[in-house]
N, CA, C and O atoms as a Maestro MAE file, in Angstrom:
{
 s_m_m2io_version
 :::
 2.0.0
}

f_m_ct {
 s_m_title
 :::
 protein
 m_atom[332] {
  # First column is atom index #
  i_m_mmod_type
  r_m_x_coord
  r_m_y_coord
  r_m_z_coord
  i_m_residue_number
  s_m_chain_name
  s_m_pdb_residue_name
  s_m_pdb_atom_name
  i_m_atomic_number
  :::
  1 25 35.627 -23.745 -105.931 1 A "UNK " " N  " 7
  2 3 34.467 -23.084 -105.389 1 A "UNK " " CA " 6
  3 2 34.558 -21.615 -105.786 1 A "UNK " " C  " 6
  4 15 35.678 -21.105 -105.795 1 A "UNK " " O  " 8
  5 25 33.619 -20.970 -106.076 2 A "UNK " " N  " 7
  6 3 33.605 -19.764 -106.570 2 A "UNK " " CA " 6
  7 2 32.056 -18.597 -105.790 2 A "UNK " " C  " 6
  8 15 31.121 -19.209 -105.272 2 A "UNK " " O  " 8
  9 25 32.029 -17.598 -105.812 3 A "UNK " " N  " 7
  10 3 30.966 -17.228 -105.313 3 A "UNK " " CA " 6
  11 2 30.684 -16.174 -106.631 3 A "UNK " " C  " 6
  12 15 31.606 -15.505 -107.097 3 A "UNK " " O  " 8
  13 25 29.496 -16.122 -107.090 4 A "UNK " " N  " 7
  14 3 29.173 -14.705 -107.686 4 A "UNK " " CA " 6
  15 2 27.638 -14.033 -107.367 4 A "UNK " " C  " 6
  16 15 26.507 -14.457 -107.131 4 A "UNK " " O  " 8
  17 25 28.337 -12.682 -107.515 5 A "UNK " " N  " 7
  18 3 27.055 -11.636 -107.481 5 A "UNK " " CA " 6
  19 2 26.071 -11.891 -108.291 5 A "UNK " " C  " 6
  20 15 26.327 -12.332 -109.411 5 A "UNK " " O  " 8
  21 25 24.900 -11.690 -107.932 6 A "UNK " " N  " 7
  22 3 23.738 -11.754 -108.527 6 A "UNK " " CA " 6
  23 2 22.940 -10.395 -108.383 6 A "UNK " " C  " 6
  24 15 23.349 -9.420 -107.753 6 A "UNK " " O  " 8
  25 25 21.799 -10.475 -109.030 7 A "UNK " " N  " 7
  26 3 20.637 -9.183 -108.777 7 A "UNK " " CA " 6
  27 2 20.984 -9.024 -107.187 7 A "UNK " " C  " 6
  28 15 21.471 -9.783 -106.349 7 A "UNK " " O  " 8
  29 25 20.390 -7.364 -107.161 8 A "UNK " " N  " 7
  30 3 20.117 -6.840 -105.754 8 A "UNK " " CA " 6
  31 2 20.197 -7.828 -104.755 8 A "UNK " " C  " 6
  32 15 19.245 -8.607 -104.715 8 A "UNK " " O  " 8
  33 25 21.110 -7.984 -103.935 9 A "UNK " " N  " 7
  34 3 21.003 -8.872 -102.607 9 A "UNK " " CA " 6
  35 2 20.502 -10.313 -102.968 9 A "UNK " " C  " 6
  36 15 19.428 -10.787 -102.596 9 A "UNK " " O  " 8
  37 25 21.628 -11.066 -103.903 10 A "UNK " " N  " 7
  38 3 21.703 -12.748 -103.974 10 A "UNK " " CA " 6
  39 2 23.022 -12.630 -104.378 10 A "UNK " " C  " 6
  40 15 23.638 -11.688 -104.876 10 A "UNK " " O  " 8
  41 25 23.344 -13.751 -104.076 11 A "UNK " " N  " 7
  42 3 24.937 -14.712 -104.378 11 A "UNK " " CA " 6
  43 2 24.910 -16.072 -104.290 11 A "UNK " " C  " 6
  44 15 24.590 -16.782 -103.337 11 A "UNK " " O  " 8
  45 25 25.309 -16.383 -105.477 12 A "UNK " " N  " 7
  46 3 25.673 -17.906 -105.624 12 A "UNK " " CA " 6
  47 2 26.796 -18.302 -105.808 12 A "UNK " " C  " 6
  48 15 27.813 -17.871 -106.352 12 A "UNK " " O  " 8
  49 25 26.363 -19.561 -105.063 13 A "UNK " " N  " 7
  50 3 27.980 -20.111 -104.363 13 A "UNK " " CA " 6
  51 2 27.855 -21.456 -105.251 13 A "UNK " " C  " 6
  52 15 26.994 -22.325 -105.384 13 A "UNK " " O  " 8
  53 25 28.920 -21.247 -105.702 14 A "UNK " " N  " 7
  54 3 29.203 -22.744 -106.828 14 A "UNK " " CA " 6
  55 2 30.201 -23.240 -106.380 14 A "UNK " " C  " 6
  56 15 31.241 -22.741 -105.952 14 A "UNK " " O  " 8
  57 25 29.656 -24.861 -106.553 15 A "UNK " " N  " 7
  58 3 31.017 -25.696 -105.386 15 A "UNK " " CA " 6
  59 2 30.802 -27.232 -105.939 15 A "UNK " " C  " 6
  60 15 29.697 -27.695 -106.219 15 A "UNK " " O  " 8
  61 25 32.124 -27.986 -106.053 16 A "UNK " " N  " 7
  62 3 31.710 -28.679 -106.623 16 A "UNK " " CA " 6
  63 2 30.638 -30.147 -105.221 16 A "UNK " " C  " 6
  64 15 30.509 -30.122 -103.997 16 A "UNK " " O  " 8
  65 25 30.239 -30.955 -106.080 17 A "UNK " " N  " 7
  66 3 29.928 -32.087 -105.281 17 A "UNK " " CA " 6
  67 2 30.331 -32.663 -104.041 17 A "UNK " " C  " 6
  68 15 29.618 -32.908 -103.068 17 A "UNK " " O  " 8
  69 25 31.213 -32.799 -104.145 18 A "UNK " " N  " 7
  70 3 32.749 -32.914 -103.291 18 A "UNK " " CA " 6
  71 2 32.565 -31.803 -102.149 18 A "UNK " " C  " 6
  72 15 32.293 -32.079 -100.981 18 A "UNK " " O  " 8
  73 25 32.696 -30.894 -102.501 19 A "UNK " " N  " 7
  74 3 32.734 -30.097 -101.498 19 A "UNK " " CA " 6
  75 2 31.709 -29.910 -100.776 19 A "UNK " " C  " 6
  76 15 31.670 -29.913 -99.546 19 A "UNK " " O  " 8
  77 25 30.327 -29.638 -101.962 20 A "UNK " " N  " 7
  78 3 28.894 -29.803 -100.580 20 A "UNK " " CA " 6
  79 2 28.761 -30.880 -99.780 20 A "UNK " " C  " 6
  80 15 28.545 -30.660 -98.588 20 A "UNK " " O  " 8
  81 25 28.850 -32.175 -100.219 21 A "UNK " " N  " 7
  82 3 29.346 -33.344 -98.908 21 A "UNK " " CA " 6
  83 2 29.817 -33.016 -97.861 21 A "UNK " " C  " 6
  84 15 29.439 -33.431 -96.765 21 A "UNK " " O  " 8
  85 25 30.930 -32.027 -98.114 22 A "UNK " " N  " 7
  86 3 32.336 -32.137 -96.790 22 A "UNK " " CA " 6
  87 2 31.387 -31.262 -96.004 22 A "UNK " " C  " 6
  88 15 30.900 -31.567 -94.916 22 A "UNK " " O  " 8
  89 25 31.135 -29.913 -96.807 23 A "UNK " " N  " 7
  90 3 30.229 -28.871 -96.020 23 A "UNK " " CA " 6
  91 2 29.156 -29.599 -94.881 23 A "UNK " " C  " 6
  92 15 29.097 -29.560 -93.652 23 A "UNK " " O  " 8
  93 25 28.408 -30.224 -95.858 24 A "UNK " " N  " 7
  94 3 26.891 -30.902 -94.928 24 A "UNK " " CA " 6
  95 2 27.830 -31.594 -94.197 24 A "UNK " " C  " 6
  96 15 27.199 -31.720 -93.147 24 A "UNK " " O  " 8
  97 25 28.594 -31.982 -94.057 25 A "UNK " " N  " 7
  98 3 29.220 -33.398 -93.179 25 A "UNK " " CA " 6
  99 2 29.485 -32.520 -91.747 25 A "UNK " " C  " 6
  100 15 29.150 -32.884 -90.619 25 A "UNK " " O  " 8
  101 25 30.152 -31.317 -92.098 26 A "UNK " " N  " 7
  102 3 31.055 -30.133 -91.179 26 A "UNK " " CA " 6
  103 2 30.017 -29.739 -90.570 26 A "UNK " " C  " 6
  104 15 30.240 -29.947 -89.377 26 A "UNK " " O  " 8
  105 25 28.812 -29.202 -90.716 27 A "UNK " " N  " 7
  106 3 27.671 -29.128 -90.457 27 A "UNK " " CA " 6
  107 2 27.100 -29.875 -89.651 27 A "UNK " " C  " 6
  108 15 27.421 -29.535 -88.512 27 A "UNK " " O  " 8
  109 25 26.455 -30.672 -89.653 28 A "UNK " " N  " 7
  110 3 25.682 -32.240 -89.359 28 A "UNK " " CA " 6
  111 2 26.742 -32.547 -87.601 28 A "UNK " " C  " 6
  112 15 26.382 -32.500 -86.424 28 A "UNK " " O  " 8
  113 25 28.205 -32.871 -88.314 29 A "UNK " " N  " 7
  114 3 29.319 -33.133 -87.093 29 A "UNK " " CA " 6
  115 2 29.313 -32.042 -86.339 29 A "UNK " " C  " 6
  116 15 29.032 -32.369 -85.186 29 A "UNK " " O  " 8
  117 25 29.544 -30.546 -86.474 30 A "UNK " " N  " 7
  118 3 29.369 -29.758 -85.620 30 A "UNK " " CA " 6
  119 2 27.908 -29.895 -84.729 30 A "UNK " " C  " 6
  120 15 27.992 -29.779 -83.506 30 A "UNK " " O  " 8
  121 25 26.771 -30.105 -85.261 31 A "UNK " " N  " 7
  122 3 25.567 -30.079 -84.512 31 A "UNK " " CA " 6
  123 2 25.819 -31.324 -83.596 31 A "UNK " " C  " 6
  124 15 25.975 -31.261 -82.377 31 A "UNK " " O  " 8
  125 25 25.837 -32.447 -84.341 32 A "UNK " " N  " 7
  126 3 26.166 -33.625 -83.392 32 A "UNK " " CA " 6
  127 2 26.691 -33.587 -81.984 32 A "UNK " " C  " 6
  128 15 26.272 -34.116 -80.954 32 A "UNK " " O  " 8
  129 25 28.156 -32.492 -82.329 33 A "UNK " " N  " 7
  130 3 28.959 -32.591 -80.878 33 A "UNK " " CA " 6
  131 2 28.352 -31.446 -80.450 33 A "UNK " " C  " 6
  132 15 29.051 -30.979 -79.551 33 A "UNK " " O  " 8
  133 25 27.466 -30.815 -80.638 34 A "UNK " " N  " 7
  134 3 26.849 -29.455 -79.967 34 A "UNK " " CA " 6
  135 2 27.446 -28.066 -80.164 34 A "UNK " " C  " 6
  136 15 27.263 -27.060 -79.480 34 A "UNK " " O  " 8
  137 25 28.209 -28.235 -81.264 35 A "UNK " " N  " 7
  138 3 29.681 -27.366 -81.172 35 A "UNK " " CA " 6
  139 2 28.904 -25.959 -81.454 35 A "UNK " " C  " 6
  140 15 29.353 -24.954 -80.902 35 A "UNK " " O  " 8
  141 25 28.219 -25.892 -81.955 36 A "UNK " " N  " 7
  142 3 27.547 -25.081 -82.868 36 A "UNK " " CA " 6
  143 2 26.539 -24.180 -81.713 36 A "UNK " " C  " 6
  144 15 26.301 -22.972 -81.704 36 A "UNK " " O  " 8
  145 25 26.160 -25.036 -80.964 37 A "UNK " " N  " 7
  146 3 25.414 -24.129 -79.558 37 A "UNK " " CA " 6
  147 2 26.558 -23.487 -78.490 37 A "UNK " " C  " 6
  148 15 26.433 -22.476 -77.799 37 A "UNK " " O  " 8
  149 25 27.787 -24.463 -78.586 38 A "UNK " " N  " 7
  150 3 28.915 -24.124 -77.840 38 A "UNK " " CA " 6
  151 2 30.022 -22.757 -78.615 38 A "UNK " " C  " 6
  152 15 31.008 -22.240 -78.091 38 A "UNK " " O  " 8
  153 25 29.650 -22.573 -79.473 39 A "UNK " " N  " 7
  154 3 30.144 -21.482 -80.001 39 A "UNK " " CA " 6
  155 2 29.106 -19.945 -80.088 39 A "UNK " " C  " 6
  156 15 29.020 -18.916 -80.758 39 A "UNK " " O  " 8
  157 25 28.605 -20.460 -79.205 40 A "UNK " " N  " 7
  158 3 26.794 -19.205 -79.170 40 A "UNK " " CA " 6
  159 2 26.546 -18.633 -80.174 40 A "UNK " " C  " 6
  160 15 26.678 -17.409 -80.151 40 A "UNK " " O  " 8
  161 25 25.976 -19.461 -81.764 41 A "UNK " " N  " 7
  162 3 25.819 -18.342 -82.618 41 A "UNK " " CA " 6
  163 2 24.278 -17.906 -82.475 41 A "UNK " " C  " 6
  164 15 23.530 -18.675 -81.873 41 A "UNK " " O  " 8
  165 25 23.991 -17.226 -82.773 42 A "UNK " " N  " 7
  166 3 22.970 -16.390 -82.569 42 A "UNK " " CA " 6
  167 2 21.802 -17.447 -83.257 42 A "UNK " " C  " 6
  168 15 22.144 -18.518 -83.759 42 A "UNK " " O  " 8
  169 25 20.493 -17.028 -83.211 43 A "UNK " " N  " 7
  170 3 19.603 -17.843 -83.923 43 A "UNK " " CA " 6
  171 2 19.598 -17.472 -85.528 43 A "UNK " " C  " 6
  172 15 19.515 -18.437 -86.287 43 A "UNK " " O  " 8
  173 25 19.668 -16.356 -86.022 44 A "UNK " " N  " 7
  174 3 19.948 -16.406 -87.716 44 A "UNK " " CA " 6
  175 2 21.197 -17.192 -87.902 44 A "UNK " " C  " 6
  176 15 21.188 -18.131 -88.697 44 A "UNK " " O  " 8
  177 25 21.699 -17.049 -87.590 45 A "UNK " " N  " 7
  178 3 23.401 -17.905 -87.699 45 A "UNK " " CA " 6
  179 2 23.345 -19.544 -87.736 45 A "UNK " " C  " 6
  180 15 24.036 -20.336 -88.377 45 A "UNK " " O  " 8
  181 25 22.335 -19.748 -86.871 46 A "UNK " " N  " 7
  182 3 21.702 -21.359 -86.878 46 A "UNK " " CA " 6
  183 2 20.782 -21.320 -87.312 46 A "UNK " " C  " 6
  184 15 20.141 -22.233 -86.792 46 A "UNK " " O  " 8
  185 25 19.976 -20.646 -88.253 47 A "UNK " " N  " 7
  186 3 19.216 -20.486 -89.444 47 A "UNK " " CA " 6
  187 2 19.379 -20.945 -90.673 47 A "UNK " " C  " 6
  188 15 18.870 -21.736 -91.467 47 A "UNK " " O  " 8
  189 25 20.542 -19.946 -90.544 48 A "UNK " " N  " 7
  190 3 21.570 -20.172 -92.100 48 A "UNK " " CA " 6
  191 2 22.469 -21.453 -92.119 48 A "UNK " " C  " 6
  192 15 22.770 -21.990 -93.185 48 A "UNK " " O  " 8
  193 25 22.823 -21.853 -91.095 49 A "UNK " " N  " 7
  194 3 23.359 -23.324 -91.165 49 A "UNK " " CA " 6
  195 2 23.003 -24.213 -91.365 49 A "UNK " " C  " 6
  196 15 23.609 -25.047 -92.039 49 A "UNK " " O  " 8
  197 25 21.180 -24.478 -90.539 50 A "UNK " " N  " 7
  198 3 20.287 -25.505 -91.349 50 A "UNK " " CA " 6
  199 2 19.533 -25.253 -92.270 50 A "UNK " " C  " 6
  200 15 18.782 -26.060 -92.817 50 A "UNK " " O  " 8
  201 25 19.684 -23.912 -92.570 51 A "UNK " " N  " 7
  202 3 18.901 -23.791 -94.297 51 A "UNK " " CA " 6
  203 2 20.245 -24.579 -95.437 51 A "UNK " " C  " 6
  204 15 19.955 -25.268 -96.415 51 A "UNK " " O  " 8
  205 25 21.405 -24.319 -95.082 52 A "UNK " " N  " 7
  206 3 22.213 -24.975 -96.468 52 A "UNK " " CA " 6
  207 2 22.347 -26.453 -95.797 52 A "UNK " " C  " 6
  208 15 22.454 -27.406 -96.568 52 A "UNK " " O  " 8
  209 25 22.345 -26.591 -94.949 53 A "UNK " " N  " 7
  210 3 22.723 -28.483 -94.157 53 A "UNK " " CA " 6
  211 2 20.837 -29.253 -95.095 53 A "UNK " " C  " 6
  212 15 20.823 -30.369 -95.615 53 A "UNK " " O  " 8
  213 25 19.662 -28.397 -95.063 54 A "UNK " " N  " 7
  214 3 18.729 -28.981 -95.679 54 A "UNK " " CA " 6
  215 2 18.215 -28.848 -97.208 54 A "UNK " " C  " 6
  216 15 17.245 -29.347 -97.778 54 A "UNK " " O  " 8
  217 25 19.243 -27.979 -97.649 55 A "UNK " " N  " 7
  218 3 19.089 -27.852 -99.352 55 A "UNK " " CA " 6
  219 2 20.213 -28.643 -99.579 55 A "UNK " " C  " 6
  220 15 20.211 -28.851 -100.792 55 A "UNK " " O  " 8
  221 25 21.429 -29.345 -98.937 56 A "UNK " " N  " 7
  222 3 22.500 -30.228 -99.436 56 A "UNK " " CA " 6
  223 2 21.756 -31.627 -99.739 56 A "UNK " " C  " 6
  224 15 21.714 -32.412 -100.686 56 A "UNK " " O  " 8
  225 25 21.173 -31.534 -98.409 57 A "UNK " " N  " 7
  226 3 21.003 -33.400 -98.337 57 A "UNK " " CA " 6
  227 2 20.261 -34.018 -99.464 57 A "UNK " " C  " 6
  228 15 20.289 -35.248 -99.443 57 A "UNK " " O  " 8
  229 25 19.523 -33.407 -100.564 58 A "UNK " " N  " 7
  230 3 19.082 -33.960 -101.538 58 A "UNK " " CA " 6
  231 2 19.791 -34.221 -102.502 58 A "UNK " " C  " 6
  232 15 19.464 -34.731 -103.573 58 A "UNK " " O  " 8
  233 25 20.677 -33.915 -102.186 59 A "UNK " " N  " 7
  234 3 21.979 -33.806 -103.458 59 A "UNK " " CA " 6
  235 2 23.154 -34.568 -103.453 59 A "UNK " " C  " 6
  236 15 23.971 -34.651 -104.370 59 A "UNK " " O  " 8
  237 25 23.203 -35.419 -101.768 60 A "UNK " " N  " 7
  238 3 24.170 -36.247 -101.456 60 A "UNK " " CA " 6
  239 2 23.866 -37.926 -101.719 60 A "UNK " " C  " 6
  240 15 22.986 -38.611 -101.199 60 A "UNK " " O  " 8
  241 25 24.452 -38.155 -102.275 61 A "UNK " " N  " 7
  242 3 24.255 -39.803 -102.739 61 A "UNK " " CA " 6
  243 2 24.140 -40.273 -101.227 61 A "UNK " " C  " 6
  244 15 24.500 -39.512 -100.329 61 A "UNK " " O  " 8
  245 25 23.653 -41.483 -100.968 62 A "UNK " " N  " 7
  246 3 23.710 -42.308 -99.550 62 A "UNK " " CA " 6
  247 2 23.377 -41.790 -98.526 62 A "UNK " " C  " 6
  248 15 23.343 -42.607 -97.605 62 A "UNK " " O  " 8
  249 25 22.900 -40.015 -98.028 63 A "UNK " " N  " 7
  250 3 22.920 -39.928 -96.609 63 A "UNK " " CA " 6
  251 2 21.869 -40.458 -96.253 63 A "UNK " " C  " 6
  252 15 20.824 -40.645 -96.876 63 A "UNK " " O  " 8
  253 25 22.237 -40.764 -94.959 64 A "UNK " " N  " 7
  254 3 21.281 -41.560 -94.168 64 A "UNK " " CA " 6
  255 2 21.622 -43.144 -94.254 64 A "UNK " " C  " 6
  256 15 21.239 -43.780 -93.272 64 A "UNK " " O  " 8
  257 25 22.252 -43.853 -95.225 65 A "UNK " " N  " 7
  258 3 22.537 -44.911 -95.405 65 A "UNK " " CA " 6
  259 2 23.533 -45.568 -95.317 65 A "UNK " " C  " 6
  260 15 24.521 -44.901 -95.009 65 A "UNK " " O  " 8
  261 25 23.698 -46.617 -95.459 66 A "UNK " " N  " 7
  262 3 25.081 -47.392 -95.322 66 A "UNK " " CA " 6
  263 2 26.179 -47.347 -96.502 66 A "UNK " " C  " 6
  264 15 27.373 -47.639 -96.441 66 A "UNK " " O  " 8
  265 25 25.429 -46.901 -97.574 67 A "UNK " " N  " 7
  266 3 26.720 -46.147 -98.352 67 A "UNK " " CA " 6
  267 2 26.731 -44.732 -98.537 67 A "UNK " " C  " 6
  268 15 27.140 -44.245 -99.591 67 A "UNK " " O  " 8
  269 25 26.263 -43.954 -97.480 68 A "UNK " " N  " 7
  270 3 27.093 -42.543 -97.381 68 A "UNK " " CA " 6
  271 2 28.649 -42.910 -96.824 68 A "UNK " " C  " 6
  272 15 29.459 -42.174 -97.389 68 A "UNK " " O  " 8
  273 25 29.195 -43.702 -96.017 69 A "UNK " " N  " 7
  274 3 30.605 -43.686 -95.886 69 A "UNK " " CA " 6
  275 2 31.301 -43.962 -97.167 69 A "UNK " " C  " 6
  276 15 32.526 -44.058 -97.087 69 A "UNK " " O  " 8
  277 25 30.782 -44.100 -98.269 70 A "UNK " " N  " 7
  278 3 31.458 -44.391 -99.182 70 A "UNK " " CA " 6
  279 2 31.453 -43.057 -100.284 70 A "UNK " " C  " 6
  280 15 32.342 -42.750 -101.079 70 A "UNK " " O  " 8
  281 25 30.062 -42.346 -100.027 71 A "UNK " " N  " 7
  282 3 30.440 -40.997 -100.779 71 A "UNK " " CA " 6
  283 2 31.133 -40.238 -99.765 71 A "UNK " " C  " 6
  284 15 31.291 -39.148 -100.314 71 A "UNK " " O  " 8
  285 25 31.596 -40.172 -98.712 72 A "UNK " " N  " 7
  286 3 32.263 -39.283 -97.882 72 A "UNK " " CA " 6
  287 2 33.123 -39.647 -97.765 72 A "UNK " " C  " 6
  288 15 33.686 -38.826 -97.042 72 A "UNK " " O  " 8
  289 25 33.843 -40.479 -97.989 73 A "UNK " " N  " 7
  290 3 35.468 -41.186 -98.673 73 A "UNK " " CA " 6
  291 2 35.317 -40.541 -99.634 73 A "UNK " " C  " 6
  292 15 36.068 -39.584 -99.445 73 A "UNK " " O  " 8
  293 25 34.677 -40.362 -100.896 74 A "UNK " " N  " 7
  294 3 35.275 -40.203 -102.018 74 A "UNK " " CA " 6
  295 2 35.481 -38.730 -102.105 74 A "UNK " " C  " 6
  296 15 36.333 -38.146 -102.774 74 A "UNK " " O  " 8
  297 25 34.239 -38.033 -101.041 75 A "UNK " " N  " 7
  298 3 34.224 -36.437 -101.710 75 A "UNK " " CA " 6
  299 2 35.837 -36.026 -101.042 75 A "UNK " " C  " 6
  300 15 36.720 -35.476 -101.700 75 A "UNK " " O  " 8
  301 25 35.920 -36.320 -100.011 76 A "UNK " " N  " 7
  302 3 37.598 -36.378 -98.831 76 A "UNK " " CA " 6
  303 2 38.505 -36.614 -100.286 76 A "UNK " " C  " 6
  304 15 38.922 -35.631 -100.898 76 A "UNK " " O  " 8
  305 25 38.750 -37.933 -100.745 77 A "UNK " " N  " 7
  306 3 39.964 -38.009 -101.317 77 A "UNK " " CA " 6
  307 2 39.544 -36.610 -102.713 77 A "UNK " " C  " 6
  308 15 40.342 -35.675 -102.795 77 A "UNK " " O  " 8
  309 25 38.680 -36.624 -103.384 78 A "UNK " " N  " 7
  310 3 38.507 -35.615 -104.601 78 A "UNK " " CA " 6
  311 2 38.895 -34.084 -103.792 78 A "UNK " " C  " 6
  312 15 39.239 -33.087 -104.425 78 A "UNK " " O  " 8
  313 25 38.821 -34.107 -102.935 79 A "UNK " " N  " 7
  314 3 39.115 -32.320 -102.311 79 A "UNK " " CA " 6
  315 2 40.860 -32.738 -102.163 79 A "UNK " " C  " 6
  316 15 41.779 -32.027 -102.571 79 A "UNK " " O  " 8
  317 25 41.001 -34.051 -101.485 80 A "UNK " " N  " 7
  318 3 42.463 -33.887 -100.584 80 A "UNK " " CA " 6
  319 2 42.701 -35.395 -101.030 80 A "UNK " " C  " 6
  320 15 42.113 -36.126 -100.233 80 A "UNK " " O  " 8
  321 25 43.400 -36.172 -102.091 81 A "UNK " " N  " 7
  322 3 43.663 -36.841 -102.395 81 A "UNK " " CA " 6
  323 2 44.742 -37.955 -101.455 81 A "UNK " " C  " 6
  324 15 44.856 -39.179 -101.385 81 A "UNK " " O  " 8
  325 25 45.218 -37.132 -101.006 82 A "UNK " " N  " 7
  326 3 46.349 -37.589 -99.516 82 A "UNK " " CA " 6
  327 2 45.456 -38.253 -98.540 82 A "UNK " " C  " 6
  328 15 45.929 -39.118 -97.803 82 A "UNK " " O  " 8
  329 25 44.067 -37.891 -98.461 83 A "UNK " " N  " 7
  330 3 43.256 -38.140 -97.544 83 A "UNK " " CA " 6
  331 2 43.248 -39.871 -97.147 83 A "UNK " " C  " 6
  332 15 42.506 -40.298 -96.263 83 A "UNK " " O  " 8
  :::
 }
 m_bond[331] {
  # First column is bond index #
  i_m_from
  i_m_to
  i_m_order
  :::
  1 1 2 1
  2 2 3 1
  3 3 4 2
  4 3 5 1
  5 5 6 1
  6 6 7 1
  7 7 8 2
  8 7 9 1
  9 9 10 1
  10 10 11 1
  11 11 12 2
  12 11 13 1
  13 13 14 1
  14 14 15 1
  15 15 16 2
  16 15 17 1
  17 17 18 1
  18 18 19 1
  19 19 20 2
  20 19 21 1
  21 21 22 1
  22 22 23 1
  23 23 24 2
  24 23 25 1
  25 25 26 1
  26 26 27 1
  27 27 28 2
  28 27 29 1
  29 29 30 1
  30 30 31 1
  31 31 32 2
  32 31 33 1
  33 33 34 1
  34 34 35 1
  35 35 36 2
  36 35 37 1
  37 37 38 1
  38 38 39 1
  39 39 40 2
  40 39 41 1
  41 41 42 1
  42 42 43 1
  43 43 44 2
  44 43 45 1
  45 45 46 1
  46 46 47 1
  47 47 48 2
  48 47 49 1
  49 49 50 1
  50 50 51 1
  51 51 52 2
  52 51 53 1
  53 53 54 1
  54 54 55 1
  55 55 56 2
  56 55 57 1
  57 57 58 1
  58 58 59 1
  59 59 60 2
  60 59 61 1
  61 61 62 1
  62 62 63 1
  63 63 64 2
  64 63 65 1
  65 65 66 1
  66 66 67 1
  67 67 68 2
  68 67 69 1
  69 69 70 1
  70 70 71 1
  71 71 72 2
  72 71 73 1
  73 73 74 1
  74 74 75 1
  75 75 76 2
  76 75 77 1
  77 77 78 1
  78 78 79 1
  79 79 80 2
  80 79 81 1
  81 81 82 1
  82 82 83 1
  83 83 84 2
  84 83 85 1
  85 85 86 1
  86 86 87 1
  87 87 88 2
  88 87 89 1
  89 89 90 1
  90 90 91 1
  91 91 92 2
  92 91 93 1
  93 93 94 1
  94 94 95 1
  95 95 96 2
  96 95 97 1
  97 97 98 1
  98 98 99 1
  99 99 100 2
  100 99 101 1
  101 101 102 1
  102 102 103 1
  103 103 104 2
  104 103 105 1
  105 105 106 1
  106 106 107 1
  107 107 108 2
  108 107 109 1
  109 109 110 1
  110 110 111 1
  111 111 112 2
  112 111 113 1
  113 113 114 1
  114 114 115 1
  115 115 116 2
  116 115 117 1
  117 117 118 1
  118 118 119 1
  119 119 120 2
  120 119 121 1
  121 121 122 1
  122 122 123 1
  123 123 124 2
  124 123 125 1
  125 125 126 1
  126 126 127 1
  127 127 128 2
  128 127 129 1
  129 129 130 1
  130 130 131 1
  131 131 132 2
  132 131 133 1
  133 133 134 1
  134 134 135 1
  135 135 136 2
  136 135 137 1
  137 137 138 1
  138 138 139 1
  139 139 140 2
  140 139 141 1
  141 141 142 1
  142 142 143 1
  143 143 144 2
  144 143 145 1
  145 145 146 1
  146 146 147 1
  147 147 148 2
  148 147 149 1
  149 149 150 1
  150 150 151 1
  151 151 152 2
  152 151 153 1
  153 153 154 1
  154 154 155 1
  155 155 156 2
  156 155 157 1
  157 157 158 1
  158 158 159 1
  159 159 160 2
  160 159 161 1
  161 161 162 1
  162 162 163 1
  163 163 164 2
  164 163 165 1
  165 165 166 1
  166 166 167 1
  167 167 168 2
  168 167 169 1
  169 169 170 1
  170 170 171 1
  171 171 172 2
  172 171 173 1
  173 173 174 1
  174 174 175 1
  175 175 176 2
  176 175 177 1
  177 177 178 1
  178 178 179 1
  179 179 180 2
  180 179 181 1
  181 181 182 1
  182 182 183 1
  183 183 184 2
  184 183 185 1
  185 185 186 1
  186 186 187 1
  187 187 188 2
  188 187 189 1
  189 189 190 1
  190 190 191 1
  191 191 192 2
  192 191 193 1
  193 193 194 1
  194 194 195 1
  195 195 196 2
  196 195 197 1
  197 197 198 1
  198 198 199 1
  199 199 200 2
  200 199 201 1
  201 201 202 1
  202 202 203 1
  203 203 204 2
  204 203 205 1
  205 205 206 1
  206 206 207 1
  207 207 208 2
  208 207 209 1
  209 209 210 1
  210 210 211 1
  211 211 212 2
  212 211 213 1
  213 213 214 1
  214 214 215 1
  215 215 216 2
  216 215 217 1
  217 217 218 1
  218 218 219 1
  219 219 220 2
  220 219 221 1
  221 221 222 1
  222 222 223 1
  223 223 224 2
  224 223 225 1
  225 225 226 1
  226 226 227 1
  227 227 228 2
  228 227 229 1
  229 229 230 1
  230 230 231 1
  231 231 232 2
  232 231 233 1
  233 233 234 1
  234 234 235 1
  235 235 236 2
  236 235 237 1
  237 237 238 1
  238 238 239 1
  239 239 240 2
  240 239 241 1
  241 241 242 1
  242 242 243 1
  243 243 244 2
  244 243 245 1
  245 245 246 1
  246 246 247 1
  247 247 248 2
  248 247 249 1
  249 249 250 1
  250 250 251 1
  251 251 252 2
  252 251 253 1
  253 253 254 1
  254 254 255 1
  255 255 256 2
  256 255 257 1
  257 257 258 1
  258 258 259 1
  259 259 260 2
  260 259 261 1
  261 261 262 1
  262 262 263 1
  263 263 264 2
  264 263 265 1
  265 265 266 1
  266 266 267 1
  267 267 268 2
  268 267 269 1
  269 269 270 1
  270 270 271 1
  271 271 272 2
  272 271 273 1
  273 273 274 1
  274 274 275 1
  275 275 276 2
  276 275 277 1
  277 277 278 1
  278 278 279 1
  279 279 280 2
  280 279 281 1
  281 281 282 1
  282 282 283 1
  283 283 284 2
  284 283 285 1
  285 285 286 1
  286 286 287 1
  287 287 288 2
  288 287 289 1
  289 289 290 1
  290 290 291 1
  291 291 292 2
  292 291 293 1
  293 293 294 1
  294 294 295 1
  295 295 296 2
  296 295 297 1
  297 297 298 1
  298 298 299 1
  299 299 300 2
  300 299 301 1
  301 301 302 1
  302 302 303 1
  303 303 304 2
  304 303 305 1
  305 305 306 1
  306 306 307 1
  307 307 308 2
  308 307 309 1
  309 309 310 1
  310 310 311 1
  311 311 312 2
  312 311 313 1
  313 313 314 1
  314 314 315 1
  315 315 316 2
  316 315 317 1
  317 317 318 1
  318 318 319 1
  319 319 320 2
  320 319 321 1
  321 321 322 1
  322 322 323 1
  323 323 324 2
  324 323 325 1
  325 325 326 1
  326 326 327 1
  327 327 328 2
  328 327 329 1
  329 329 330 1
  330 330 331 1
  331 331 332 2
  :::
 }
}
């Protein structure tokens, strides 16, 4: 994963496949258990969390389906092979 500067006030964050999965997953699971209201972030803060949780999901093989457990096995073992 890498981040770079761009023009005046942008940055792009390059990451592989693998990793935006885990992200949206970390995401998605934090909202689920409420964690995310239980940690009081402010409303931009839960802005910015479902602005990247809704530019991932087009990009994830299976969510919503019965073979997302199978891309979320794979992105797990490609980050952490031990997994």
């Amino acid at each position: 994963m890498e981040a770079l500067e761009g023009s005046i006030g942008t940055v792009t964050l390059r990451m592989s496949q693998a990793e935006a999965v885990v992200l949206h997953e970390a995401i998605a699971r934090a909202e689920f258990a409420n964690d995310l209201g239980e940690i009081e972030l402010q409303p931009v803060e839960q802005k910015v969390f479902s602005a990247v949780q809704q530019t991932l999901a087009p990009l994830i093989a299976g969510l919503g389906t019965d073979g997302y457990q199978g891309t979320l096995d794979r992105a797990y073992t490609a980050i952490d092979p031990k997994m």
